[in-house]
N, C-alpha and C positions, 0 to 999 in steps of 0.2 A: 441395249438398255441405256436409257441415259439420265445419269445418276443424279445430276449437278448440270448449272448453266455457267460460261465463264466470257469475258474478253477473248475469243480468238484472235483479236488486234496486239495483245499482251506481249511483253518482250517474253514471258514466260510459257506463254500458253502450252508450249510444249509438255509442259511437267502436269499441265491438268491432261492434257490425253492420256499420259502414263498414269495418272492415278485413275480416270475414268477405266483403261485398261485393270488395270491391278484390282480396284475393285470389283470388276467383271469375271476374272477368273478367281477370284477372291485370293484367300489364303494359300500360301503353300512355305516350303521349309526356307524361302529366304525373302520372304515378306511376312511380315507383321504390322495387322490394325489394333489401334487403342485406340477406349473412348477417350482418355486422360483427358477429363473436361477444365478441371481445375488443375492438380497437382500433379506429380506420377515420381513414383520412391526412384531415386536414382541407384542405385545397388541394380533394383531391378533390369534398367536400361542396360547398366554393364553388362547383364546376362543374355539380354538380348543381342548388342551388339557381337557377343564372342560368339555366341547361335548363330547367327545369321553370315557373322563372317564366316566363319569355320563352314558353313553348308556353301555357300558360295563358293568355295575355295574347291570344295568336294566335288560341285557341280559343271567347273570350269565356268564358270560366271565372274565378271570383273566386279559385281556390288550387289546388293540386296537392297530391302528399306525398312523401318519402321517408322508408321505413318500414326501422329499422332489427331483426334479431332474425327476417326468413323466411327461407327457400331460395330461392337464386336460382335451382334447377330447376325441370326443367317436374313435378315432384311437390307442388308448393307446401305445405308442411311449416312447421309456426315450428322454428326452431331456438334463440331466445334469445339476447340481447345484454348482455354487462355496459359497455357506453361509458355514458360517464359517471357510474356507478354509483355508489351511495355519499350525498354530502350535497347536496342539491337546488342549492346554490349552484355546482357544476361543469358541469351546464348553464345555469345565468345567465350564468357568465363563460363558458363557451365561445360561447354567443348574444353575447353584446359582441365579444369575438374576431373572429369571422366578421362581423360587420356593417362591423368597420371597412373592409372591403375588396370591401363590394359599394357596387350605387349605393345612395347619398345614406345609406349606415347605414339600409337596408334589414334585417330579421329577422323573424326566425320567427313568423308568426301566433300559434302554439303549437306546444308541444312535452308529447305526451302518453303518461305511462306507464300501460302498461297489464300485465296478469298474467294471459292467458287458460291455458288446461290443457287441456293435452294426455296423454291416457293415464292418468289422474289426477295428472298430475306440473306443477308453475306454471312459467311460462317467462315472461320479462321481454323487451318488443317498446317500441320508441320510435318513436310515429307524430309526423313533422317535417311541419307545416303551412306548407306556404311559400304564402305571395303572390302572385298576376299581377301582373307588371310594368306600372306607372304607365302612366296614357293617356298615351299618346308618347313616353314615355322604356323604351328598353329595360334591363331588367336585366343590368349586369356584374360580374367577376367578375376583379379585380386586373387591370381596364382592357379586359378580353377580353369579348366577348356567346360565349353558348354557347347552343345548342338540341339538340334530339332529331332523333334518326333511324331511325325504330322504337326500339330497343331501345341503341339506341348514342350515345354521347357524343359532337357533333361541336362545329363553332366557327359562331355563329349566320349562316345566310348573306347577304349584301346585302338581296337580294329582302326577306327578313322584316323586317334592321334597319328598310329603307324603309319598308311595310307600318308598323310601330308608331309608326315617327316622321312620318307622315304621318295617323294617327288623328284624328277629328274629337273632341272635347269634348262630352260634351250636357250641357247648361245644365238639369239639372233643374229651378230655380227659373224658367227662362225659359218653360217648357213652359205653355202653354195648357190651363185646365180646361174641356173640355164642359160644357153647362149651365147656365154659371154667368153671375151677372151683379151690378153693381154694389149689389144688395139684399143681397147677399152680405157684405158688408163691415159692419166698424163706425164710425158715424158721429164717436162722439166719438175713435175712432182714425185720421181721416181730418184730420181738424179740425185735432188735434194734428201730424200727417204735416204739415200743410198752413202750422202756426205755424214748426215746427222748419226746414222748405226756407227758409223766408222769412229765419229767422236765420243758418244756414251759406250762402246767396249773400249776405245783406249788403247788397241795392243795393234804392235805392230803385224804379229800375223795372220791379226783378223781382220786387215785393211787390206792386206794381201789378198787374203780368201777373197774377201767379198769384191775383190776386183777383177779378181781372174773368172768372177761368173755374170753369166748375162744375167738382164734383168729377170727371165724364166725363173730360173736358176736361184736369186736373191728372194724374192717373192715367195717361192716355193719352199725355200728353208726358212724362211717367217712365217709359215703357213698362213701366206695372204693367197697362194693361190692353190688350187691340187686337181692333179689331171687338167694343167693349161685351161682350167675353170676360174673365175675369179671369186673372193668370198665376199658377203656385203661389208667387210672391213675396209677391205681391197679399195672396195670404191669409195667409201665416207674421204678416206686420207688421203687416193692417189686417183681417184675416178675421173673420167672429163666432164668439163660440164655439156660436153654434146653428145652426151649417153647417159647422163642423169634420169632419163625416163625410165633405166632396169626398175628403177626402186618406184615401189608404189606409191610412197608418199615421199618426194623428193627432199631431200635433206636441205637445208638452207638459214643461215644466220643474215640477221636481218639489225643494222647500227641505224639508231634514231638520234638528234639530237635537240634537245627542248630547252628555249628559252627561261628565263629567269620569270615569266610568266606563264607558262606550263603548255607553252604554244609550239609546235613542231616546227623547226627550223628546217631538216635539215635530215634523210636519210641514206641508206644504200643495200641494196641487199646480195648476200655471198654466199656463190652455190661452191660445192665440190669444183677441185680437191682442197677437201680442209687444211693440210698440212700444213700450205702454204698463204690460207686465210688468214691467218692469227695477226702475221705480221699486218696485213691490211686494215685490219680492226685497227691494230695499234696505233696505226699512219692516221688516223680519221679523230683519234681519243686529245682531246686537248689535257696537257698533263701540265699544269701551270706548276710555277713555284710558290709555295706555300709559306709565309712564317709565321711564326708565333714564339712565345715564352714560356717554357715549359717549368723555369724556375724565374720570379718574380726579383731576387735577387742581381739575374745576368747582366751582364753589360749589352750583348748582343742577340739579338733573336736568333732561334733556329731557321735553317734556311730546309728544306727538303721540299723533294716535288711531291704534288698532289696523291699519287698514286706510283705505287713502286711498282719498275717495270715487271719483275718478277711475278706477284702477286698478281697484276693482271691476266699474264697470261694461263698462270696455273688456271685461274678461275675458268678463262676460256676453253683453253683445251678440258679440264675437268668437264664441260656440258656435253663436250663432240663424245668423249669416252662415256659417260654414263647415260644421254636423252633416250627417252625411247622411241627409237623408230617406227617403230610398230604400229605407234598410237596418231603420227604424222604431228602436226605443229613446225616449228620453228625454232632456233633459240634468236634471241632478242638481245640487242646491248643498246641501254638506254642510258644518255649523258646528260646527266642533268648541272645545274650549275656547281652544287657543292659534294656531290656523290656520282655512284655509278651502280648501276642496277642490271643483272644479269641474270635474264629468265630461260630456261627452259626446262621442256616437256620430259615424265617423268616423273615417279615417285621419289623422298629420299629416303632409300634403302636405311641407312642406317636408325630412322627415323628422329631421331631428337639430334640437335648438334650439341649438347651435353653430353652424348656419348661417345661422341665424338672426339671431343675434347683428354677423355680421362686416359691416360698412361697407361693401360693397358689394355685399351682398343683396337681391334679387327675386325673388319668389314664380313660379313656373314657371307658374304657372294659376290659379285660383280655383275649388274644387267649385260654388258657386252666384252665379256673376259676377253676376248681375243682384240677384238679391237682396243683395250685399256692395254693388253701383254702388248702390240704392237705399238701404241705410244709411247710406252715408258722406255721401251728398244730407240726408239727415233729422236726421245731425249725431249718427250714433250711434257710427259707429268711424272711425277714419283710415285715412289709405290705406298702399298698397304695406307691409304688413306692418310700418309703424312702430308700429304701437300696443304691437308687442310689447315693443319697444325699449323703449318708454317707462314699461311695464310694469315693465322690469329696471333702470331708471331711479330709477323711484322708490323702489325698496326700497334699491338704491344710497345715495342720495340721503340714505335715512332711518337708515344702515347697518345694516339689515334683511337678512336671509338671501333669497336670491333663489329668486324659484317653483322649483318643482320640476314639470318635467314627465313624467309617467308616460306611455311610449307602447309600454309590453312587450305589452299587452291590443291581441290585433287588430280594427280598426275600433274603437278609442275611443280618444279623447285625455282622459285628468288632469294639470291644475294645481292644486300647491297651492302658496298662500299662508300665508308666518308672520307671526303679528302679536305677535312678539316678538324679542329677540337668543335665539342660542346660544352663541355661542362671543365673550367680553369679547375677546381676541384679535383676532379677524375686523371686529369692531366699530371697535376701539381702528386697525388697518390701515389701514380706509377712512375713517377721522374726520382722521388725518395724512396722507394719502396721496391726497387727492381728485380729483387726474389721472390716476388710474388708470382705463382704459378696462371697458368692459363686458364684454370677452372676459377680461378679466386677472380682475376682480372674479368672473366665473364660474367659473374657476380657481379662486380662495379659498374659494369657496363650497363647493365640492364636497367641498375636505378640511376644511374646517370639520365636512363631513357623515360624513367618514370614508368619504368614497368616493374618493380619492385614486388608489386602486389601479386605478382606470379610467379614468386618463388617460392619456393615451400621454407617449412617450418625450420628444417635443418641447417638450408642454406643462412637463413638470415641470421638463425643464432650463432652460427659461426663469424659472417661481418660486424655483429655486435662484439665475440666475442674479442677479437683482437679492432673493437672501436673505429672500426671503417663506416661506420651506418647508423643513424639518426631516426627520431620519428615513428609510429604508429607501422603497424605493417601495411595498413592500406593507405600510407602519406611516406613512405621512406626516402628520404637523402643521403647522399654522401655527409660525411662527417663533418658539423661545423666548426671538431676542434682543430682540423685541418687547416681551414680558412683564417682560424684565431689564431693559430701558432705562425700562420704568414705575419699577419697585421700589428701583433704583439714583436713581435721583430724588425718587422721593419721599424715600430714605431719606435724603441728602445734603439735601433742604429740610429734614427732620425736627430736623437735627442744626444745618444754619446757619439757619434762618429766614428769611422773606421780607421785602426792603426794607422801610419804612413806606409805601409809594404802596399796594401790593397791600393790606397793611390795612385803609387808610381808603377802598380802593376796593372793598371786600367789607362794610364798614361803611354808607357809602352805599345799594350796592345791594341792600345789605339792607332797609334804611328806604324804598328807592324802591318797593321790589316791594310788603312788608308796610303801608307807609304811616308807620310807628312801633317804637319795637323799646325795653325797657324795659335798664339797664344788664345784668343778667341773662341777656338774650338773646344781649349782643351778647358777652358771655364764652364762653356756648355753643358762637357762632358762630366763636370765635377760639383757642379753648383749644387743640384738638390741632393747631391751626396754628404756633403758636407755637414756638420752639424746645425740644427736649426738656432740653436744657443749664439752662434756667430752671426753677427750684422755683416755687409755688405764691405767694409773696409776690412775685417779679419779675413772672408774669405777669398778675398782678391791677395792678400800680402799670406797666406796660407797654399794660394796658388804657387805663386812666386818661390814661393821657398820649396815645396816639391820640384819644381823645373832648374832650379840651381841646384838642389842635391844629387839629382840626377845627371846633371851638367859635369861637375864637379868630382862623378864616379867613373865621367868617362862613356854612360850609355846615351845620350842625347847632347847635341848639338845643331850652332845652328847652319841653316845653307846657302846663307845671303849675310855679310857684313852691316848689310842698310834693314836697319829695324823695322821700317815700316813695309817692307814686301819680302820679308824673311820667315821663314817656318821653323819649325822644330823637325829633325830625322834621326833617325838611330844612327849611332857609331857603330861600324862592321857589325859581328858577332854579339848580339845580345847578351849578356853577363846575369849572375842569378844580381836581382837587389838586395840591398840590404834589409834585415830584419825588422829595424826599428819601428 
């Protein structure tokens, strides 16, 4: 029967077979049609979604739909939807909306328009891709589970809640390869495995141990191997790549590098063993030095590189420990000019990185426990999901914009990292302000980015309340009295001048960094410092007399008798200056 006519040439056409399918075998407990011609009560959707997940889940199914734009008769008809219709961004915010109130900020795989034709006339349908509810955790729905009942909307009953919250976990990484056997592996990847345990235990007689056993031996008390088996961990970290075929969908990171006009420079891609990939990536990552003013104030720019090595790598190895294999893909390292973006395959378990974030956090599970217990043994990530912490630490730290994680795309997680400031504001915040916790600083972050409008109510009245946030909830800024308490002080030093101590201690540190500074420089160095109230003869003989009090203390001298090819350097040992 064929329902609708479409483009078979379509990059989409596939999602019209599945809906010609779907509506062929019509209705059942993880599919839902609606006519929603115009409108449709979002409460309701919630209800649907936690149905459909929650039956999904039950049925070993990865997703369900609810399709909005058919006949809900048994004539199965499209009849066309205008919900959300219009600018692509009222289904993004309606997908935010609806997540805040399911579990853990759960959403939509995807959400897909499609234009099939009917009679020769286009009709507009929205196929809603919803998710099976997490191993063990069932899906709700503003605190309620819901499931199906044929065709009917009930509240999820015991029996099932038990049923998913009694689910077993499979340990994909823990799974034993048929066939396989320790020739399997890479030697100088085992070696390395073998230095790396020896430094994260740290004792001396457990460098003993682990040297007086052969590889067998080592392997098998990490439970990488059992019964001279290998496990799919075994292979990800220490596998060859000339028996990469055990795995069905072959592991592999893949570094891109794009021009400052969005054009592919420049790639490379890297199979097993991962162990020893990381550092390869990192050889390939241009990690420039960066400066900037974190305080308007300084004499000197901050100097730091673009990306600290640390934090790359956690990122890294964090993809090899959690991707999902199962699902095949890739992960990706994309270098762009001013960031770095880090894709792979997989859900993020924890689902929000807000929850991430908060002090008393623990990951519900781990997709490949054995393989995460074996990196963090080999000294490649940390445990209980602090690495992430640590991650939003250091960009903190460096008052750096904080990653961004993309998790709209179903089954793949994106990070990206900036390896520069955006907003002097946001910078200037956390440079004065460095008690400010991780949750707070991701708060700033977000409307730095002009995403503001996606915080909830709570969040904002809390940046209001201690005056960090400006503006309308749908126009928020960082704080303009921020900016005013810069500019009011500079303008007020502009006008009075700085004591004689800040002088001669901007004079010094000058000579200390440079080695030397010739009188020339050190006018340079002082000129807009100085009072604006002073003409051009006071701040010259106001120079002068700074460089003779300093002369005259003993800390500065000169290095040449002949005026004219003579500099200013420090006497020995730097001395505190005086007060005045």
């Amino acid at each position: 029967m064929n329902c609708f006519d479409y483009n078979a040439s379509s990059s989409i056409a596939e999602y019209y077979e599945i809906l010609q399918d779907l509506m062929e075998r019509w209705e059942y407990e993880i599919v839902e049609f609606k006519e929603a011609k115009g409108g449709y009560n979002e409460d309701k959707i919630g209800q649907y979604f936690s149905a459909i997940s929650n039956e999904a889940n039950l049925k070993h199914q990865q997703f369900g739909w609810l399709i909005f734009g058919v006949s809900e008769t048994a004539d199965k008809h499209i009849v066309g939807t205008s919900f959300k219709a219009g600018k692509p961004e009222l289904i993004e915010k309606f997908k935010y909306s609806l997540s805040k109130d399911l579990t853990d900020g759960i959403t939509f795989l995807d959400v897909i328009e499609l234009k099939p034709i009917v009679n020769g006339k286009e009709y507009r349908v929205l196929m809603f891709k919803i998710p099976a509810a997490a191993v063990g955790i069932p899906t709700e729905w503003k605190n309620k589970y819901y499931a199906r009942s044929g065709d009917s909307l009930v509240y999820l009953p015991q029996a099932k809640i038990d049923i998913i919250r009694h689910q077993n976990r499979q340990d994909w990484s823990r799974q034993i390869i048929q066939e396989s056997s320790i020739d399997f592996l890479d030697k100088n990847a085992i070696a390395f495995a073998r230095q790396k345990y020896k430094e994260k235990m740290n004792r001396a007689h457990i460098s003993a141990e682990v040297d007086e056993m052969n590889d067998d031996e080592f392997l098998t008390k990490l439970k990488l191997m059992k019964n001279g088996k290998l496990t799919n961990a075994a292979m990800v970290l220490l596998g060859s790549s000339e028996h990469d075929n055990v795995f069905e969908n072959t592991p592999s990171i893949m570094w891109r590098l794009y021009g400052a006009d969005g054009h592919l420079k420049d790639y490379e891609i890297f199979t097993v063993p991962f162990i020893i990939v990381i550092e390869k990536i990192f050889d390939k990552i241009r990690n420039l030095t960066y400066r900037y003013m974190p305080n308007q104030l300084s004499l000197f720019p901050k100097e730091t590189q673009q990306y600290d090595t640390w934090l790359i790598r956690e990122l890294l190895n964090n993809c090899i420990a959690h991707s999902n294999y199962q699902i095949g893909g890739r992960i990706y390292v994309n270098e762009e000019e001013d960031c770095l973006s880090i894709v792979n395959p997989g859900d993020f378990l924890p689902r929000t990185i807000e929850k991430v974030l908060q002090k008393t956090y623990n990951p519900p599970f781990y997709r490949n426990q054995l393989l995460a217990e074996a990196m963090v043994k080999f000294h490649m990530i940390d445990t209980a999901t602090s690495g992430i912490k640590k991650v939003y630490r250091i960009q903190k730290d460096k008052f750096f914009p904080m990653p961004d994680y993309d998790l709209s795309i179903g089954n793949q997680v994106s990070v990206k990292v900036y390896g520069k400031i955006l907003d002097e504001r946001y910078t200037y915040i956390l440079f004065t302000h460095p008690e400010l916790d991780l949750e707070t600083v991701y708060l700033l972050d977000q409307v730095q980015k002009d995403k503001g409008v996606h915080l909830n109510k709570d969040a904002i009245a809390y940046l209001r309340k201690y005056n960090l946030v400006e503006g309308r909830v749908n126009n928020l800024y960082l704080s303009s009295e921020v900016a005013q308490t810069i500019q009011e002080e500079a303008k007020y030093i502009k006008n009075k001048g700085f004591n004689d101590k800040y002088y001669k201690d901007l004079i010094i540190e000058y000579i200390r960094k440079y080695g030397k500074a010739k009188k020339k420089d050190i006018r340079e160095l002082l000129w807009d410092k100085l009072p604006d109230v002073f003409d051009d003869k006071k701040k010259n003989s106001k120079i002068s007399t700074l460089l003779t009090s300093l002369r005259q203390k003993g800390q500065i001298t000169k290095d040449s008798p002949n005026q004219q090819i003579s500099n200013w350097i420090l006497v020995g040992k730097v001395k505190k200056t005086d007060k005045k």
